[in-house]
N, C-alpha and C positions, 0 to 999 in steps of 0.2 A: 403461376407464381415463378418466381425468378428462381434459377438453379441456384446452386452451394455457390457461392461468392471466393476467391482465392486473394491472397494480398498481391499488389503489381511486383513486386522486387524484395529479395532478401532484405535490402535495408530498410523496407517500409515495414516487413515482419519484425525486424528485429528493436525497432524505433517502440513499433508497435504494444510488444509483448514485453519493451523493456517500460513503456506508459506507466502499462496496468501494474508492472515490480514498483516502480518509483511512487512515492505517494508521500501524505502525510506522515506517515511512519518513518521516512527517512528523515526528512528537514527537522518532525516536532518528534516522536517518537525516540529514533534513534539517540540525538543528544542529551537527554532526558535520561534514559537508561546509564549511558556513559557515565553521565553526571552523579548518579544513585549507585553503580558501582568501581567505581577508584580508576577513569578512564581508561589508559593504552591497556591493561591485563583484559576487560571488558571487550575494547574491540579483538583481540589475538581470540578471543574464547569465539565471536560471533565468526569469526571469518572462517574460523575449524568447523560452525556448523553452520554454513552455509557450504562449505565443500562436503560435508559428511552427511548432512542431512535435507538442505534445500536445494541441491543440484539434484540430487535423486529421484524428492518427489517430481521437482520441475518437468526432466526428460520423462518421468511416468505419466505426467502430464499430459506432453506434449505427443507422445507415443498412441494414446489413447485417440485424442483428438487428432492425428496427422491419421491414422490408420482408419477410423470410422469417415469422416469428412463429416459429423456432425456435432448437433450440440453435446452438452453433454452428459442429458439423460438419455438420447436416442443414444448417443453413443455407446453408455452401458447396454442397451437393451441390443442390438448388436453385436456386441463383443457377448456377452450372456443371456441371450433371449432365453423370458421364463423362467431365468431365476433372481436371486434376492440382490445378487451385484448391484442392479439397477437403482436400488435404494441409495447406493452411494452419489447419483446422479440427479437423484430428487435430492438430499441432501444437501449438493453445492450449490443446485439453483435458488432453493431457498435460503441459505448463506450469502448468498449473492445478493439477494434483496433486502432479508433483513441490514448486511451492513451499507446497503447504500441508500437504507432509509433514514439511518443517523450517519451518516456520512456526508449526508450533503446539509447535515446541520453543522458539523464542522467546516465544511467547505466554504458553507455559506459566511461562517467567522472572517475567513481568513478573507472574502468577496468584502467584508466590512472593512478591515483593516488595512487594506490595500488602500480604498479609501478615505479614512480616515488619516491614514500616513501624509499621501499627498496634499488631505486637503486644509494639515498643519493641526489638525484635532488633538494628534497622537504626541504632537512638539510642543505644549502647554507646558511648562514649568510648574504650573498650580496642580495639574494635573494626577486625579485619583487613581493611578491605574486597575489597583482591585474594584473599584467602584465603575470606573469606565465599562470594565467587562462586564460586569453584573448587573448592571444597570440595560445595557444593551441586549445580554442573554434573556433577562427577565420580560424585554418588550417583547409584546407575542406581536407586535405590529413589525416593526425591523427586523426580528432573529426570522420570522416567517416570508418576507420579502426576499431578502438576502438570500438564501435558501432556496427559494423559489426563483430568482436570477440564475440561480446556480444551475439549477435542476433544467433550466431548459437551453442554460448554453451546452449541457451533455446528450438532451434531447434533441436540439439541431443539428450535434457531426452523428450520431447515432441515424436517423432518420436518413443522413445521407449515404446509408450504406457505407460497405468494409473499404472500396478501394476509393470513394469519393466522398466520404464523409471521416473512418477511424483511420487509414494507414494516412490520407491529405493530412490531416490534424498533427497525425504522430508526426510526420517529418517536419514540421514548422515548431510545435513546440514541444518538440526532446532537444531541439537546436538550441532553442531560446533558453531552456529552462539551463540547458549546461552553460551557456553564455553566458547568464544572471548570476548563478553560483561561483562563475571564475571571477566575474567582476566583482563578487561581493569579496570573496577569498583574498582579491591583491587591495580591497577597502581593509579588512579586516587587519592585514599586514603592515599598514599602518596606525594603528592602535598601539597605547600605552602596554595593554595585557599580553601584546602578542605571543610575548616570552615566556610566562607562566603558562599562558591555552598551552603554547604546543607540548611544553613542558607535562602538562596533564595528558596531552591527548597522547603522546608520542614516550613515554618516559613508565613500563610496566610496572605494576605496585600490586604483586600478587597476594600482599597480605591480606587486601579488601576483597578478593576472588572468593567466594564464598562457593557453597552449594546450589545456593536463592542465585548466587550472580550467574553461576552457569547456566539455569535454568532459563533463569529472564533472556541471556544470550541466545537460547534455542527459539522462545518464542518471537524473541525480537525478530529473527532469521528466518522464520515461518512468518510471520505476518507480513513481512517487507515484502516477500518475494511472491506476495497474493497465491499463496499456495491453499488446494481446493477450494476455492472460492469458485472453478469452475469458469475463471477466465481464462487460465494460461490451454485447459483445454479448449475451452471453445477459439480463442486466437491461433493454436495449434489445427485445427479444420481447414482454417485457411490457408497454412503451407502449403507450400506445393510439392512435388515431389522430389526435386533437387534441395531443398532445404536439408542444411544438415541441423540434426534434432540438438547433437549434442556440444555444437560450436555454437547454436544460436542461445542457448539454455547457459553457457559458459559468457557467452558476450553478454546478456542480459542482466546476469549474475554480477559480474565485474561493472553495469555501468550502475547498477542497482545499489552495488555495495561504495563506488563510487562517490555517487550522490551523497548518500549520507556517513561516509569519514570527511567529506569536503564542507558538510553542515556543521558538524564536530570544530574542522577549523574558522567556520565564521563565530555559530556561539560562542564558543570561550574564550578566545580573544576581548571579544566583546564583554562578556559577562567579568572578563578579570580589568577590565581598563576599570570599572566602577569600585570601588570600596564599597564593602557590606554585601556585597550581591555574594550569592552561595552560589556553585557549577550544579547543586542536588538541588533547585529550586523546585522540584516538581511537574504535578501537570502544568499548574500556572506560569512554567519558562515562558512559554513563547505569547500568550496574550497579556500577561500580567508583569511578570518582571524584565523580558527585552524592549517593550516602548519603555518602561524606565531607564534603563543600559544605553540604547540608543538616544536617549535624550541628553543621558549626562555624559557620553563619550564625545556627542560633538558638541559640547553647550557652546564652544568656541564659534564652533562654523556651523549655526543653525541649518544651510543651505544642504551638507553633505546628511546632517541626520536625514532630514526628508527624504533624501535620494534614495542613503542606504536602506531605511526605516522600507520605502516603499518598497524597493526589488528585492525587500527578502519577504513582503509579502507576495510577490509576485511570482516569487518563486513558491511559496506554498502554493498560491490557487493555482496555477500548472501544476506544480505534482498533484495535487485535488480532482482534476478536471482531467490529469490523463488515466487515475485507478478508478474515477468513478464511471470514465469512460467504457473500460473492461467491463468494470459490474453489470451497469446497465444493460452490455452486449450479450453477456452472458444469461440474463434472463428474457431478453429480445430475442436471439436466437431461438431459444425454444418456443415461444410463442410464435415467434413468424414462421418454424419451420413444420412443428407439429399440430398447430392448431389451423394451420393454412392459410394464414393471416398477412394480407401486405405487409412489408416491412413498417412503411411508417404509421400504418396503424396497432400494428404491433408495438412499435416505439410507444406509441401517443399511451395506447393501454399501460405499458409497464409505469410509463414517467408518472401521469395522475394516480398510479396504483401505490409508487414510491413515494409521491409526494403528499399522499393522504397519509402515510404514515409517519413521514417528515416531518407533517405540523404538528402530529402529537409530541414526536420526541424533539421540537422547539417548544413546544410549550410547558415541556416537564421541567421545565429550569424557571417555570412563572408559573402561572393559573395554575399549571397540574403537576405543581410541585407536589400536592399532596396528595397524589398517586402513585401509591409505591406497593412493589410486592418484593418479598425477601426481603425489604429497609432498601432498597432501591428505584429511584425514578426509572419512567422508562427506558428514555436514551442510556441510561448506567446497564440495566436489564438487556439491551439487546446487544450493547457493546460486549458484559462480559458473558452472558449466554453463546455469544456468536466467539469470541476470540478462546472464551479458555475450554468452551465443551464440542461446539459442533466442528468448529475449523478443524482441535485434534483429532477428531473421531474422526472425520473426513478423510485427512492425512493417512492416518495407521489405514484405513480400509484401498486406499488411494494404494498404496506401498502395497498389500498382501494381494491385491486383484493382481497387480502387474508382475508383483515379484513368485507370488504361487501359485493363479488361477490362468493365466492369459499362456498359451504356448510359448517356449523358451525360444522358440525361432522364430515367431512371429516381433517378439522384441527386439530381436538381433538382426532381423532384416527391417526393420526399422530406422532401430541406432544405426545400423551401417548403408542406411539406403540401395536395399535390397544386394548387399553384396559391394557395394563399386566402395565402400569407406572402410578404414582399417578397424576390426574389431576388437584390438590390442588389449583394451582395457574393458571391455564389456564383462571380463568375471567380474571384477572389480564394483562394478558398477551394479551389475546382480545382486552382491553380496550385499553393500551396500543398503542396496532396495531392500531386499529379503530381511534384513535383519538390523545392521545398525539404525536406519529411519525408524521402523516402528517403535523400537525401544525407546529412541532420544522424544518421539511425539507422544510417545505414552505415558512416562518421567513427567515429562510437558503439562499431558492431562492431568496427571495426579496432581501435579503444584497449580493446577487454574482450580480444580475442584476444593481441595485444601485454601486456597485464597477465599475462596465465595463464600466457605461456612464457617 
């Protein structure tokens, strides 16, 4: 079997690890939130806890996995052989696959729409768009195809190994995907709404700041940054030892958070050119009321809707394709490294293992809609089982291993690579770990568990 694999160059790490941050949660996710809590005071609360509480876990992350060089439940068993830590490690790998089993149902969405943009479906005037979606979700033929495209374009860079199948990938499309977002952002700049979007996005209105909005801001900030999911450590294995843990954890962070304040400025420009369209449209923003928005914002110049329509789905399925890419690695690794399994047969096993449970949660939206437990289909079930109870639990456990279990100088020759990096701010960064993260992830749990019942 092949040894532990390393990424060729800091910038393919960094492309890399910044993939698995960037995802649907920025482009659809993110704006959504915004829109639900009274824009610019929304984003100023996220970006406080992504410095306070998702750079922390990140560097614990990455600490774990740069230190072991493996996945990352050997990793636990390692760092704690024979004791309970190791749970934390079964944990994310299974995290890891339940969300990338309804994740490439979304994925597979945006794989349709991209589609359907170009090939002028989405540019109908007559056009249902609550119906277009539901009508397409309910096909177990199309939502299961699409899906299933999906699942094996992440199965062939996966298959091709870390530095010639994930880091080749990353540097091609983290390029493109930022490319897309600038070109859509100076489209967007010529819109009727521009002036209101920025207006909302840029202009703080702390009255709407609530309790629920700062909450939502912490998860929003956790999920973005695929925190315990057990990607950033398994991507962290493959540093090498001149990586610095805690500039690449800061760069990541900045292109992550990047990504979606720059999705913020395409929506609502867009969403304000239209009359009647609301910035709080919901989950339904981006399949249901932006081909509306984009149809009626160019009705002028049918040519540029198409353009724009297509490269903002373009830009979803890259963000799509580079978190599901993480996911999938993250539970590849452990199978090819513990089970002693070729790589791509190890791939081949995870991909039909996620995609067998794929077609159930494409189907819960037709045939097995009337499959539910707790009054939830399944895709709803493994969405919020996985986002509001295992992720936090993961996180607060993720924090206390590093912050109270793991030797204090084994972290610190870490964060400062072994000595040669300034360790100026490492109390900081302890305290942090040790104490502000779990509080803000446990907050967190109490408001996903309070949601479910």
């Amino acid at each position: 079997m092949e040894k532990h694999a390393n990424f060729g160059s800091r910038m393919g790490a960094i492309f890399a690890a910044a993939g698995s941050a960037v995802g649907l949660g920025n482009v659809w996710r993110f704006p959504m939130e915004v829109g639900n809590n009274g824009g610019a005071a929304f984003i100023l609360v996220y970006l406080l806890c992504i410095v306070l509480m998702g750079l922390p876990i990140m560097i614990s992350e990455f600490v774990i996995g740069r230190h072991t060089q493996s996945n990352m439940i050997e990793a636990f068993r390692k760092l704690a052989p024979g004791k309970w830590w190791r749970f934390i490690g079964i944990l994310g790998i299974f995290v890891a696959f339940i969300i990338l089993s309804y994740y490439i149902v979304v994925s597979g969405w945006t794989l349709y729409y991209t589609y359907s943009s170009f090939s002028g479906m989405l540019m109908d005037n007559d056009t249902d768009y609550g119906a277009f979606f539901g009508n397409f979700v309910a096909n177990p033929w199309l939502s299961v195809l699409f899906a299933a495209i999906f699942m094996l374009l992440t199965h062939i860079v996966i298959a091709r190994g870390v530095q010639s199948g994930i880091e080749k990938c990353s540097k091609v499309m983290m390029p493109m995907l930022l490319l897309i977002i600038g070109l859509l952002v100076l489209c967007a700049f010529s819109m009727p709404g521009i002036d209101e979007g920025l207006r909302f996005l840029l202009k703080p209105d702390f009255s709407k700041l609530t309790v629920s909005a700062v909450l939502s801001a912490m998860g929003q900030a956790f999920y973005s940054l695929s925190l315990a999911m057990g990607c950033l450590c398994t991507y962290a294995s493959y540093f090498g030892p001149k990586t610095r843990l805690m500039s690449s954890a800061v760069s990541v962070a900045a292109i992550d958070t990047f990504v979606a304040v720059l999705s913020g400025f395409i929506v609502f420009p867009a969403v304000f050119s239209v009359p009647g369209v609301e910035a709080n449209a919901g989950p339904g923003l981006v399949f249901q009321t932006l081909p509306y928005v984009f149809n009626m914002a160019f009705d002028s110049v049918p040519w540029l809707g198409y353009l724009f329509s297509g490269m903002f789905y373009i830009l979803l399925f890259l963000a799509a394709l580079t978190s599901a890419i993480s996911l999938h690695e993250s539970v590849t690794a452990y199978v090819h490294e513990n089970w002693h399994m070729p790589r791509k047969k190890a791939a081949t096993l995870v991909s039909v293992a996620t995609m067998s449970f794929g077609v159930v949660c494409c189907l819960s939206f037709g045939v097995l809609s009337g499959w539910t437990i707790f009054g939830m289909n399944i895709f709803d079930l493994f969405d919020s089982v996985s986002s509001k109870i295992l992720l936090p639990i993961g996180g607060v456990l993720i924090a206390l291993f590093v912050g109270w279990y793991l030797d204090r100088k084994l972290v610190y020759m870490e964060v400062t690579n072994n000595g040669t990096l300034s360790g100026r701010f490492f109390g900081v960064l302890l305290f942090l770990i040790r104490w502000v993260a779990p509080i803000a992830i446990t907050s967190m749990f109490v408001k996903g568990l309070l949601d479910m019942l």
